[in-house]
C-alpha positions in Angstrom: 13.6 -0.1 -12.9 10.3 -1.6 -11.3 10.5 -4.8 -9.4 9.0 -7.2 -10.6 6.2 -8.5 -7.9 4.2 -11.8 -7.9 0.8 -12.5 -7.4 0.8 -12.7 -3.8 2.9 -9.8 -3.5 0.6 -8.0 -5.6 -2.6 -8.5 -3.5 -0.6 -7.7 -0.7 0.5 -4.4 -1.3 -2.6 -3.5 -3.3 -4.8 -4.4 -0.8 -2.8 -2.1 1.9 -2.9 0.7 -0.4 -6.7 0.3 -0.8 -6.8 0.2 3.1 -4.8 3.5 3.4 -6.6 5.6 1.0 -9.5 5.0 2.8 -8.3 4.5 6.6 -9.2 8.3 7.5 -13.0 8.0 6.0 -11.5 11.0 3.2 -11.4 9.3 -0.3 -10.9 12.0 -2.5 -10.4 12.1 -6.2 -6.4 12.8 -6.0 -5.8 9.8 -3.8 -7.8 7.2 -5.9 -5.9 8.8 -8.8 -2.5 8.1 -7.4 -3.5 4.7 -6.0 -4.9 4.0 -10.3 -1.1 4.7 -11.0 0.4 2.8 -8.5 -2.1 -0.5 -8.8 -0.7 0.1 -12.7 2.7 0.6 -12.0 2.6 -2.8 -10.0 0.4 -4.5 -12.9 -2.2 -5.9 -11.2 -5.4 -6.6 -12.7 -8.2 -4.8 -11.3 -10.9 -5.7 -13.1 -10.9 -9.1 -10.7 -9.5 -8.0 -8.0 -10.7 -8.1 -4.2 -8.8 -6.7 -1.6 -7.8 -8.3 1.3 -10.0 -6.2 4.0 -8.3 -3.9 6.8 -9.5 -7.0 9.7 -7.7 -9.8 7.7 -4.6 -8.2 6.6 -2.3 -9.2 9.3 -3.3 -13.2 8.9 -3.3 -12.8 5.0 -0.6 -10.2 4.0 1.9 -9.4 6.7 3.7 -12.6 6.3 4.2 -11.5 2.5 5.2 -8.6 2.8 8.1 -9.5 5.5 9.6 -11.9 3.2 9.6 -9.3 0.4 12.7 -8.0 -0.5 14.0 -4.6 0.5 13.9 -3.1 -2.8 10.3 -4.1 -3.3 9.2 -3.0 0.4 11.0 0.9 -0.9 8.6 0.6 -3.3 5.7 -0.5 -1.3 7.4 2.3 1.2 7.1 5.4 -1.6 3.8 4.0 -2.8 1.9 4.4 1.0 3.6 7.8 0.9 2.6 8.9 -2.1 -1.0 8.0 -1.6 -0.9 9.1 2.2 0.6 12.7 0.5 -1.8 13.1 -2.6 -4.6 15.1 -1.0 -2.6 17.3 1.2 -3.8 15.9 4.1 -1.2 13.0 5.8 -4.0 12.7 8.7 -3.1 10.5 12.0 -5.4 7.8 11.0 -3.4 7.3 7.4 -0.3 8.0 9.8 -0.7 4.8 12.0 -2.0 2.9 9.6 1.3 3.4 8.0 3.3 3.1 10.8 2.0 -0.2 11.4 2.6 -1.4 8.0 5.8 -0.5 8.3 7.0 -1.7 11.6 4.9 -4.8 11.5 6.7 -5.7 8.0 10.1 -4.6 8.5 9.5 -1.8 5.7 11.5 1.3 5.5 10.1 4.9 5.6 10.9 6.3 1.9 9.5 9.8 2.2 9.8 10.4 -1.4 
């Protein structure tokens, strides 16, 4: 069963996943794909929708994701590594980027 996320949550985690796909300078096809499915998944509307950039996510989005439950930061958790995973190439730009997420937010590593 999906969580079910607000608003705020929403921006939150879409905008991370926006960073992440293109934190190594390597959008490909695959990755916007999976990152279509996820923004989907979570029902967020993109036709409207800005993402919080890479520089302001710690003042706008860290807070928000902390306070999120556990079962929504798995999700968040298999969502990064599904994206991070898509192109075959988990680089060490999209792996500290997700590390920092992750430790900065109190979310666990969900490797699947």
């Amino acid at each position: 069963m999906m969580e079910e996320f607000t608003q705020k949550e929403k921006e939150a985690v879409v905008s991370v996943l926006c960073v992440l796909t293109k934190v190594d300078y390597r959008v490909r096809d695959k990755e916007n794909q999976v990152l279509e499915t996820c923004i989907k998944e979570l029902g967020c509307d993109t036709e409207s929708f800005q993402p919080i950039p890479r520089n302001q996510l710690e003042k706008q989005a860290y807070e928000t994701l902390k306070s999120m439950s556990k079962r929504k930061k798995r999700v968040l958790s298999r969502m990064m590594t599904k994206i991070a995973r898509s192109d075959g190439h988990f680089g060490p730009l999209e792996r500290a980027f997700a590390i920092e997420i992750m430790e900065m937010c109190d979310i666990p590593f969900v490797h699947r």
